[in-house]
VOSE-698630 format. One record per residue (C-alpha): residue in one letter; x, y, z. Coordinates in steps of 0.2 Angstrom, whole numbers, plus 5000, padded with zeros to 4 digits. Layout:
BEGIN
AXYZ...
This chain:
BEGIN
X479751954932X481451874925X481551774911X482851624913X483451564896X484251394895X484951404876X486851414880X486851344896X487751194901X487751084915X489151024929X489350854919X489650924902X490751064908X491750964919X491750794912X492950694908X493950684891X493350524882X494750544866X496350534881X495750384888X495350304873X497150344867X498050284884X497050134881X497650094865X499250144873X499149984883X498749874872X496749874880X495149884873X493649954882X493149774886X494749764893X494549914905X492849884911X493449714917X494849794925X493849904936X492649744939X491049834931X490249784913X490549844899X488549924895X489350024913X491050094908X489950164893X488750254903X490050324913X491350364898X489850444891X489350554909X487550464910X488450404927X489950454935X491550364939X491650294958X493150314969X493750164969X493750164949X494550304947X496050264959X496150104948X496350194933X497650314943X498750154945X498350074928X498750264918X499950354932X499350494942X499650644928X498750554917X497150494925X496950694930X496950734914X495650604909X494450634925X494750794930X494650904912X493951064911X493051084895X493351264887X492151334876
């Protein structure tokens, strides 16, 4: 029998999530505050903090918003971070 020990395990969202402190900054970079953004991709604001926070994930269509609010590069980095640990 094999014993299967979940103490440093991590799951997909944790270890691929997205990098709250980047898009934080480019929104202060542009002047916006999370109120701002979450009226921007046309969800609430109790949403956009699930979503910052990986309880849900970001759809399609809001991340390519962000892409052309932030630029390419930059919305990679935010959506698309690998989490080293």
């Amino acid at each position: 029998m094999v014993k299967l020990s979940c103490e440093n395990a991590t799951t997909q969202k944790e270890s691929d999530s997205m990098d709250e402190k980047k898009l934080k900054a480019e929104l202060i970079l542009k002047g916006m505050k999370l109120e701002d953004y979450a009226q921007y991709l046309g969800i609430n604001k109790s949403s956009l903090y699930r979503k910052i926070k990986g309880i849900s994930d970001f759809s399609l269509p809001e991340i390519k918003k962000s892409m052309i609010l932030f630029g390419n590069e930059t919305a990679e980095k935010i959506f698309f971070t690998k989490k080293v640990t």
